[in-house]
C-alpha positions as MATLAB code, in Angstrom:
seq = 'XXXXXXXXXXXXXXXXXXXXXXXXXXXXXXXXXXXXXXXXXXXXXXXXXXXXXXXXXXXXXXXXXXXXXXXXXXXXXXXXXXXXXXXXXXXXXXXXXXXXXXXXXXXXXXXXXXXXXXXXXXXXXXXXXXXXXXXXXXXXXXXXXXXXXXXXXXXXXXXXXXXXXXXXXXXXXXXXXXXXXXXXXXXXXXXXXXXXXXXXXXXXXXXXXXXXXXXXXXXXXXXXXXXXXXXXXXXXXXXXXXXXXXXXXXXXXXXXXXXXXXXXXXXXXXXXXXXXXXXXXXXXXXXXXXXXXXXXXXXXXXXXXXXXXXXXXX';
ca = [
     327.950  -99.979   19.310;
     325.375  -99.079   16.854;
     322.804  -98.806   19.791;
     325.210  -95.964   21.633;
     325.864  -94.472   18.238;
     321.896  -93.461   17.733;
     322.105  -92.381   21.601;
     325.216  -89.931   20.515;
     323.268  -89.085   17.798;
     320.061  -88.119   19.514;
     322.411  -86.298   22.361;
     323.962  -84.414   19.762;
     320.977  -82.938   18.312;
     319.202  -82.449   21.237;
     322.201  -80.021   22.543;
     322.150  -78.385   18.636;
     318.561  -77.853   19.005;
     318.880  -75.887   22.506;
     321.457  -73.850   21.003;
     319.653  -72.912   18.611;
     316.525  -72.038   20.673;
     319.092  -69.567   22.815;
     317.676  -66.048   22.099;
     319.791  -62.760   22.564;
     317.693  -59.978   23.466;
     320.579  -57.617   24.163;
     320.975  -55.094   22.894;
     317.305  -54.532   23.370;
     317.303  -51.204   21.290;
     318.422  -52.030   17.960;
     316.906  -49.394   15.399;
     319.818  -46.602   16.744;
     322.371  -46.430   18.551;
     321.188  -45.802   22.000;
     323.110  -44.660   25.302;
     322.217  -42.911   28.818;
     318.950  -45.136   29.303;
     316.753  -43.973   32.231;
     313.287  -46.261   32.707;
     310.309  -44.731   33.832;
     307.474  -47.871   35.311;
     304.473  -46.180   34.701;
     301.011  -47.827   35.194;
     301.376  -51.267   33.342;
     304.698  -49.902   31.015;
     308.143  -49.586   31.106;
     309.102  -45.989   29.535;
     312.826  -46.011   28.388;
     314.252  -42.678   27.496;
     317.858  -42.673   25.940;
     320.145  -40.391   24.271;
     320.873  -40.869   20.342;
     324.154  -41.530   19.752;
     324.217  -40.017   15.870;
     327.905  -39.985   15.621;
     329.228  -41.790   12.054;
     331.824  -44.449   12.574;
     335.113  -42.115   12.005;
     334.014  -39.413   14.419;
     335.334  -39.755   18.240;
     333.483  -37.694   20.221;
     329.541  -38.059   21.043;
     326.922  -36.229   18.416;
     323.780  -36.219   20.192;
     320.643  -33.798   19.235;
     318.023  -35.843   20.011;
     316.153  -37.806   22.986;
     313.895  -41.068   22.330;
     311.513  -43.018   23.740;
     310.553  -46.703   23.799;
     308.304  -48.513   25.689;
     307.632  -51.983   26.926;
     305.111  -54.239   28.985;
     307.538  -57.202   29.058;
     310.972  -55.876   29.266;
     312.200  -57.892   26.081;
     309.750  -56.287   23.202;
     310.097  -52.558   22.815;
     307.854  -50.314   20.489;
     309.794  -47.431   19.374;
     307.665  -44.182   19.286;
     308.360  -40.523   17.615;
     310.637  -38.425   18.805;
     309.817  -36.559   21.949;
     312.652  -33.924   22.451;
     315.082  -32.076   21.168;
     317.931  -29.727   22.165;
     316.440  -27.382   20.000;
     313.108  -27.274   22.481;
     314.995  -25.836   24.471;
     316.085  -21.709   23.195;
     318.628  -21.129   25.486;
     320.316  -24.515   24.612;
     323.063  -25.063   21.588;
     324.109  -28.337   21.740;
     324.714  -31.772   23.028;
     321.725  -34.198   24.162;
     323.424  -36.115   27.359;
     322.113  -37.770   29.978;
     318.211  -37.726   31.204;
     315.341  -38.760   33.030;
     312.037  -38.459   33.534;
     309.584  -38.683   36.247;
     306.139  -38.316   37.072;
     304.165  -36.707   39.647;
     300.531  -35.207   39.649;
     300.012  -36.583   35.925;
     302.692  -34.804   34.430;
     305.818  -35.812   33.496;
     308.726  -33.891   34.412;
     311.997  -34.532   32.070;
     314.950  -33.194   33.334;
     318.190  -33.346   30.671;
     321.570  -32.323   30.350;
     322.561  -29.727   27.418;
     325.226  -27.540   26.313;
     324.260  -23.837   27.604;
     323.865  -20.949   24.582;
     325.234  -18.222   26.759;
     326.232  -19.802   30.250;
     329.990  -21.728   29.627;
     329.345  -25.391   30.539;
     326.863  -28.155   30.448;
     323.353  -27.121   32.224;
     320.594  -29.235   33.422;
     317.240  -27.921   32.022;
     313.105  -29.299   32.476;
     310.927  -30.184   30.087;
     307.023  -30.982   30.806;
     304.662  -33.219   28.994;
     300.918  -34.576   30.224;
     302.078  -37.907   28.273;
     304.765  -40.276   28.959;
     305.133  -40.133   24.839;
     305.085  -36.535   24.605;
     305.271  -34.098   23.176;
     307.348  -32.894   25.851;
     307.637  -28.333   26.066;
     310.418  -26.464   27.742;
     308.720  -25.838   31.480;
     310.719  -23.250   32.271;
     312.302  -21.278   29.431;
     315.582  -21.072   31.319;
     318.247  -23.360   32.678;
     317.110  -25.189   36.013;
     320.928  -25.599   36.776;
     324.306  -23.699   35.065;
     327.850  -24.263   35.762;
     328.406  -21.191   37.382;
     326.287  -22.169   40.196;
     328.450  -24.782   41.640;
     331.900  -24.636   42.799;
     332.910  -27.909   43.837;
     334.517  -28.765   40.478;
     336.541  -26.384   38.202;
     335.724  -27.942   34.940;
     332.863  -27.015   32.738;
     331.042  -30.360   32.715;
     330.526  -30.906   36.320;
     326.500  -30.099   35.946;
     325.474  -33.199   33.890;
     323.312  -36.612   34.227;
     320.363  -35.484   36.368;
     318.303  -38.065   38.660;
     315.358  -37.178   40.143;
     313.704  -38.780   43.119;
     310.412  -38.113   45.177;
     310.383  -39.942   48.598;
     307.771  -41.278   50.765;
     306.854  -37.587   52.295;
     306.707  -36.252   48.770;
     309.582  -34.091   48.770;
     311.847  -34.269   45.520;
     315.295  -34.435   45.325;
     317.551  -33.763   42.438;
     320.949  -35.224   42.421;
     324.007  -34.920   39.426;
     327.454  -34.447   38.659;
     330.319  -35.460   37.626;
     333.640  -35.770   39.561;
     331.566  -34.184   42.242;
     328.235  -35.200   43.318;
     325.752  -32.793   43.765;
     322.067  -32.737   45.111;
     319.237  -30.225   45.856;
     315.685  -30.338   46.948;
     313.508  -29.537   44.355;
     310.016  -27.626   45.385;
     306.425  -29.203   44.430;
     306.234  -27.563   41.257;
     309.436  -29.671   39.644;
     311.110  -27.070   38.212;
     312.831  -24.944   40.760;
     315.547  -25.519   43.339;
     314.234  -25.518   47.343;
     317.071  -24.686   49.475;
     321.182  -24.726   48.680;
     322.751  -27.374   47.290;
     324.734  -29.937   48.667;
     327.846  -31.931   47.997;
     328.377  -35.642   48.660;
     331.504  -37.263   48.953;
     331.746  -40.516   47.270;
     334.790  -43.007   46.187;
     336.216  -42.459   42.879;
     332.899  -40.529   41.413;
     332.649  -40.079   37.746;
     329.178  -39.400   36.798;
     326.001  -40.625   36.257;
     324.745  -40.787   39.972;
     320.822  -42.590   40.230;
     318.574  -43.178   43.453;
     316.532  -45.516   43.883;
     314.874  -47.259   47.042;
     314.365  -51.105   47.834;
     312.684  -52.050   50.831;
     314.038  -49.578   54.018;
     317.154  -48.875   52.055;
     317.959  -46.019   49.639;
     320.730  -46.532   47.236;
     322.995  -44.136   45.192;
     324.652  -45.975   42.284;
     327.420  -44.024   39.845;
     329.806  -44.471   37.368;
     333.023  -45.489   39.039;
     336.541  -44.328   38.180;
     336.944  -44.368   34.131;
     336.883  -46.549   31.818;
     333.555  -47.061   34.031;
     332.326  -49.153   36.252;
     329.200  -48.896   38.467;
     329.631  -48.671   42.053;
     327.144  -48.000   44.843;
     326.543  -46.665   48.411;
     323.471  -47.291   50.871;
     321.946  -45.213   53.281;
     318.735  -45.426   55.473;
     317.633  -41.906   54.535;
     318.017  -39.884   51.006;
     320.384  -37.129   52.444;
     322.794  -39.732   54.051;
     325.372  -40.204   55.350;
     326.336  -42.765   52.344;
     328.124  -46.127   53.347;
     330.311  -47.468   50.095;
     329.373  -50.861   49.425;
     331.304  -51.678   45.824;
     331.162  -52.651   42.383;
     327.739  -53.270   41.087;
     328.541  -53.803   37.283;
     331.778  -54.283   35.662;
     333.412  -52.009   32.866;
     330.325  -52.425   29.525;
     331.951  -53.917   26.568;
     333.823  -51.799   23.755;
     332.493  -48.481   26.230;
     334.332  -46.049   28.420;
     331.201  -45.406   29.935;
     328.706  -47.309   31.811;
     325.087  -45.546   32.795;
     322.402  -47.243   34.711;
     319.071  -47.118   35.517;
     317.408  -49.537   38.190;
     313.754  -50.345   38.028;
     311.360  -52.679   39.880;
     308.998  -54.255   37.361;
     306.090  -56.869   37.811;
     307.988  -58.723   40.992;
     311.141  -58.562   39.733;
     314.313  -56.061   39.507;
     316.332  -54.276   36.338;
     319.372  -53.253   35.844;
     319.461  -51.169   32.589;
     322.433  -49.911   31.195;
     324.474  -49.167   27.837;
     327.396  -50.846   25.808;
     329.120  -50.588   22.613;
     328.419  -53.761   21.488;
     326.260  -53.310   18.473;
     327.407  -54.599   14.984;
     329.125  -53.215   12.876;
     330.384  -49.590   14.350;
     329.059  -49.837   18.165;
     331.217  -48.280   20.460;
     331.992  -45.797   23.189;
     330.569  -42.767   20.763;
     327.709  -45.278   19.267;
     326.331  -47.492   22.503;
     323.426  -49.550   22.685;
     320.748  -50.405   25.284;
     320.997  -53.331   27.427;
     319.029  -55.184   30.369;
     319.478  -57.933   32.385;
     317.700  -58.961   36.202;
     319.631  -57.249   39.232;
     319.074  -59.153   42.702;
     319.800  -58.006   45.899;
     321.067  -59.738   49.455;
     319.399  -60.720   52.507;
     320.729  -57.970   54.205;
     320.209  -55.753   51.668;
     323.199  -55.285   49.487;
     322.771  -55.636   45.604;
     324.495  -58.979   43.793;
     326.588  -58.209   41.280;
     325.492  -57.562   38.235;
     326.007  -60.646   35.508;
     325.911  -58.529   31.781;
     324.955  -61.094   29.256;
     324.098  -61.671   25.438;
     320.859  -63.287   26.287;
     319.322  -60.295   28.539;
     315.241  -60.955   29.721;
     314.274  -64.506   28.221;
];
């Protein structure tokens, strides 16, 4: 008895001791409150832009003025770095600092963000240009890239939000976004104007927050699903479609309405990056946090489901 009473004993703190060694790296961003993430890989760094969610813990609605940047070349440190944009870069622009990303091509970085328009009703989608992935970042334009009044598919003023930009293997960009309708354009060399009309694509229970990326042969167009939000996806074998509906990628993020991804490959393996409210003591769907954990895909192609968790990138 005494001899299986040490044996407990040992058990016992061997299990306390793993516990204890159990790390939670998620949130990941826990300086603000952090939400819309977009990842940029970039040489030998991950580049994470995100909205600031600035909103104090009685006010309901998001308060957002600024962008941010962190970066990482392990996925579960992140060095914080000055501020690289704000709405008020941008003249024409009054309010609101939604959804982003940014993207490089011929050494400069191209940022394209979503913003309340000064004179235009509605959200608008404008460009901002830096030679750093850090910044400082510049209006490139001095105008709007996209307004409200130029698409019709949608009657409400927020339809022109959460831009995603992709280039594809023959260089041509695309820029898709949207919300309850999903829009996308072809974007000309320079980044900053539209090539051609823009198109609509039809997809199940679209909210927002559309991304492309490609794996292998296959592209992929993930979204925010129905709301509260999930993230759903469809595949195609070429950027324009026609998109085939393949599900639920990530359930509905913790103490959030909304739920926006980014998906990166990194160093061999995949990330799925997205935002919840979890954050003590006032995290929520007005003050989110950033989050990461691995995202894996099928043999023939389709992405597992994602599996949010406490401990994120060990």
């Amino acid at each position: 008895m005494k001899k299986l009473f040490i044996n407990i004993s040992v058990l016992f703190l061997s299990i306390a001791g793993t516990a204890q060694s159990v790390k939670f790296n998620n949130p990941i961003i826990t300086d603000k409150y952090t939400g819309d993430p977009a990842a940029l890989v970039y040489k030998d760094k991950v580049y994470l832009y995100a909205g600031h969610d600035e909103a104090p813990n009685d006010f309901n609605f998001y308060k957002m003025n600024e962008w941010l940047v962190y970066s990482s070349s392990d996925m579960k440190k992140w060095e914080s770095h000055p501020v690289p944009l704000k709405v008020t870069d941008f003249k024409w622009a009054k309010s609101d600092a939604w959804a982003s990303q940014v993207i490089e091509r011929n050494g400069k970085f191209y940022w394209y963000v979503t913003v309340e328009h000064g004179t235009v009703p509605g959200k608008s989608i404008g460009v901002a240009v830096a030679d750093n992935p850090l910044g400082p970042f510049k209006d490139a334009l001095g105008k709007a890239l996209i307004t409200n009044d130029m698409t019709k598919f949608s009657d409400i003023s927020w339809d022109d939000i959460d831009p995603t930009v992709f280039i594809d293997t023959d260089g041509q960009a695309y820029l898709f976004w949207g919300n309850t309708a999903c829009h996308y354009a072809k974007l000309k060399e320079n980044m900053t104007e539209i090539e051609g009309e823009i198109h609509h694509i039809k997809l199940p229970n679209f909210t927002e927050a559309p991304w492309i990326h490609k794996h292998k042969d296959w592209y992929y167009l993930s979204y925010a699903y129905e709301f509260p939000e999930k993230i759903a996806y469809a595949m195609s074998k070429s950027i324009t479609g026609p998109w085939e509906f393949k599900g639920i990628l990530n359930e509905l993020a913790g103490n959030s309405n909304t739920n926006h991804q980014s998906i990166i490959d990194f160093k061999g393996q995949s990330y799925f990056i997205y935002h919840n409210g979890a954050s003590k003591p006032n995290g929520g769907s007005f003050r989110r946090s950033v989050c990461v954990d691995k995202l894996f895909y099928n043999k023939d192609g389709t992405m597992k489901r994602v599996v949010m968790t406490s401990e994120g990138i060990q």
